[in-house]
Steps between C-alpha positions, in 0.01 A plus 500: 500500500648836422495806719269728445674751585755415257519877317758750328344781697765601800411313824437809740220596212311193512202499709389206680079478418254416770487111417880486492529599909227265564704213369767639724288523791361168474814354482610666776229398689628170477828588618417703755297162674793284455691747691240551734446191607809399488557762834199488668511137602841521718266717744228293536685188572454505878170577489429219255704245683283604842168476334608168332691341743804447269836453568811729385609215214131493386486928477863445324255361199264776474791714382672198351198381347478818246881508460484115335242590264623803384912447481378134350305571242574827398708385184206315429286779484759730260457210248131455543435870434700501169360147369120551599437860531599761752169687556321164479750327807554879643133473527426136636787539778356811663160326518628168697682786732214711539363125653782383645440815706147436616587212566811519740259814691228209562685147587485389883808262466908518450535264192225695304640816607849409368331316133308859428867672535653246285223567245560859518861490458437275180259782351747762563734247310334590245353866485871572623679435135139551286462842673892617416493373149184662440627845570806410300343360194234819525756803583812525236838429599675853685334794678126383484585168597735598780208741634232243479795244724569790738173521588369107456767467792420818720186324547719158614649744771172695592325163556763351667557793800084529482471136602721524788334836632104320398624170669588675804137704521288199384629239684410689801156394423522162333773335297288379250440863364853469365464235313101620369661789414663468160184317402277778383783703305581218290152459458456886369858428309386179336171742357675756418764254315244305290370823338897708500751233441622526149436176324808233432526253251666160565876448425490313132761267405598441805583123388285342775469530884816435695293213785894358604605842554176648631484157780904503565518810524233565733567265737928596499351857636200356712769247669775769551263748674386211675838369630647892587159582707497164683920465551510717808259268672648177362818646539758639179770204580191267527498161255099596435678888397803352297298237324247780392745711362615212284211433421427874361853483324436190284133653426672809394752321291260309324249803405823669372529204303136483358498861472799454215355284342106606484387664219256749729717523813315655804823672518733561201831523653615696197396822720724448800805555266407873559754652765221734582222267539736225755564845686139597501408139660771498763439840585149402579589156695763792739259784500165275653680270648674805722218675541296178672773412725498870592119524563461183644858620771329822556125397560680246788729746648226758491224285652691275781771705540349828554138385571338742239155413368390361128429852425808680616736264340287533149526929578898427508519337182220771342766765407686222270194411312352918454860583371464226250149571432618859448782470321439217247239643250839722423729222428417419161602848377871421709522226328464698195808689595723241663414176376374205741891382578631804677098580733531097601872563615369818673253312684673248599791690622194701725335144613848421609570816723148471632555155600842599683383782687189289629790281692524797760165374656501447836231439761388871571566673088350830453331386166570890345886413526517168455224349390355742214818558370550167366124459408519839237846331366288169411230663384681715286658182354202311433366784312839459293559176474125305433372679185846510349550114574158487294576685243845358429418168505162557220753705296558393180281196523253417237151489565421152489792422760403784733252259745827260516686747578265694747469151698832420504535888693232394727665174596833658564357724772294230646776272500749744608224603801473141609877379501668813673151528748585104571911585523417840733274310752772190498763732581273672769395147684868374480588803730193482750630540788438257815414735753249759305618843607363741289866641477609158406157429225635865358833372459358187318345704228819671426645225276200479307507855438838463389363218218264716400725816436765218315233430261419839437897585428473162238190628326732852446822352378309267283356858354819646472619225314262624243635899464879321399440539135693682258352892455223541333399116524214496771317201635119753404499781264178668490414673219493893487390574132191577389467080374363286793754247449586187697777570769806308395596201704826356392510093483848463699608758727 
């Protein structure tokens, strides 16, 4: 399908019509649940766990739950959304969510609970990838397209810090509001979808379905978030852990195999020859999986540590999310200017101070010295570094590999989320001290803290690694002449 807004007029004179922001909005819509929900469940867990009478490795699988759906079948879902349609599965996948929802407000048990967040982490699988490669197949390659992504991923961020502030005021009156919640909007969004989503055809010649790749692959990524969110529990050095992980290598070795050798690969490999695109991927796996192991640090030092309530620790982490939600409608026109390469080295260079000054907590901070600092410095870098991972890794793709390529995004941050969340909490419990001072608890979070700034400083020299080129050679060019032409992405950096 070609872009619509594929023109020779100059980008800052096209207009966007009425229709054209309601295909943004829906699809934003979308994203802003799946980043919703994704926050407001941490919150509730006690409440749910209470009212249920579950135990802490049964609540570990209402977050867990979502996380295996969607990092297991989001490559899946890429492919699915080029071969059958991306409205058409765009469409379908925010419908079982919008139920998923109701239903995971209204069950009475644990196990049901836990199968309506699996459910919904399989339809975000796939509105995830349809979603992105709708806005990339419908806005042309350069400015429009990196203002549509700038603000397709505001909304990520604005949902996100809104679930953690809305999970803090509604479980106050019942925990199942959080999880009714997202029903109705994807309700109105599925609605307002049927009549504004632009119409796709179906890949042709796509010389058949890939079913080897589509099952082997599948279960490689439904087994490896599996095995990293169950190996602190079972521990890493465990023969259950070890066997799993060899397990996931010889799936992964065979789908690289039958991905070689399939004419209609879920995933032609062809497109991780691009330096840029390999960056784009890792930078994604460093920037969520910091970020979780951050949150997940904070929200426990925060809480037991400093006995603040739900809503107190989601006010902290509010100035993060409004900076982002500020700054990121204006990141497409930086991008413009500077290319993705040099904002994603920015950002992460500001994730990594922000990390390292959060390591002067102590048991009594004054949050406008110690604590907001670092929150504006990670805010400030997710506004940097999230659109322009987006937009670098669609660059230069064609249309009919953009929901491949949009999943395979997705399942780098979920993946990335789940391993370094599973390595931060490992490193944390290793440390736990005998005697639980809260001196001595304080001192057990330091390590992990230490992880996550690590990653951070690997997700920035991986970047950097991508501004050693000769002059003038550039991982994205964006075009500034009055042609909308595609950025250029070089094969080999």
């Amino acid at each position: 399908m070609t872009s619509p807004l594929t023109t020779s007029a100059d980008a800052s004179t096209v207009r966007w019509t009425p229709r054209l922001w309601g295909t943004l909005l829906v699809l934003c819509a979308a994203m802003f649940l799946d980043a919703l929900d994704v926050s407001m469940v941490g919150v509730a867990l006690p409440s749910i766990g209470s009212d249920l009478d579950l135990s802490t490795s049964t609540l570990q699988w209402i977050v867990s739950g979502y996380i295996l759906g969607y990092g297991g079948l989001l490559l899946l879902g890429g492919r699915t959304a080029d071969l059958l349609g991306r409205r058409q599965v765009f469409l379908v996948a925010l419908g079982v969510f919008a139920l998923a929802s109701l239903l995971g407000g209204l069950v009475d048990s644990g196990p049901l609970l836990i199968a309506s967040r699996f459910i919904k982490g399989l339809s975000a699988a796939f509105t995830a990838p349809a979603g992105l490669s709708i806005i990339t197949t419908t806005f042309a390659e350069g400015p429009l397209r990196n203002r549509a992504l700038s603000i397709y991923t505001t909304c990520a961020a604005t949902g996100f810090s809104m679930g953690l502030v809305l999970s803090g005021l509604l479980t106050e009156a019942s925990w199942r509001l959080t999880m009714l919640l997202p029903a109705p909007i994807a309700l109105i969004a599925l609605l307002a979808g049927l009549k504004l989503l632009p119409r796709s055809e179906r890949e042709k010649d796509h010389n058949g379905y890939d079913v080897p790749g589509a099952v082997i692959g599948t279960a490689s990524m439904l087994l490896l978030v599996f095995t990293v969110v169950q190996a602190p529990q079972a521990g890493w050095a465990s023969a259950r852990t070890l066997l799993s992980f060899l397990a996931v290598a010889v799936l992964l070795t065979v789908f690289v195999l039958v991905e070689r050798r399939s004419p209609g690969p879920l995933i032609r490999l062809g497109v991780l020859r691009s330096g840029s695109q390999i960056r784009a991927q890792l930078g994604a796996v460093a920037f969520f999986g910091s970020y979780v192991g951050f949150q997940f640090l904070t929200t426990l030092y925060m809480q037991s540590l400093l006995g603040w309530s739900a809503l107190h620790t989601a006010l902290a982490f509010l100035p993060a999310g409004a900076l982002v939600a500020v700054s990121s409608t204006k990141v497409g026109s930086v991008v413009d200017r500077f290319g993705t390469q040099r904002l994603i080295a920015a950002g992460f260079a500001l994730m990594v101070v922000g990390y390292a000054l959060f390591l002067r907590i102590n048991l009594d901070p004054v949050y406008a010295a110690v604590v907001l600092p670092s929150m504006l410095l990670i805010g400030a870098a997710c506004a940097l570094v999230f659109p322009s991972l987006n937009i670098q890794a669609t660059n230069g793709v064609e249309d009919h590999e953009q929901g491949m390529v949009s999943g395979l995004l997705n399942t780098s941050v979920q993946v990335g989320g789940a391993i370094f969340l599973a390595v931060v909490t490992a490193v944390v419990t290793a440390g736990a001290p005998e005697h639980a001072t809260a001196q001595a608890v304080l001192d057990s979070y330091r390590p992990g803290f230490v992880v996550v700034t690590a990653v951070a400083v690997a997700g920035l020299l991986i970047t950097l690694s991508g501004l050693r080129t000769r002059r003038g050679q550039q991982s994205v060019v964006v075009a500034r002449s009055t042609s909308l032409e595609a950025e250029r992405v070089p094969a080999r950096d």
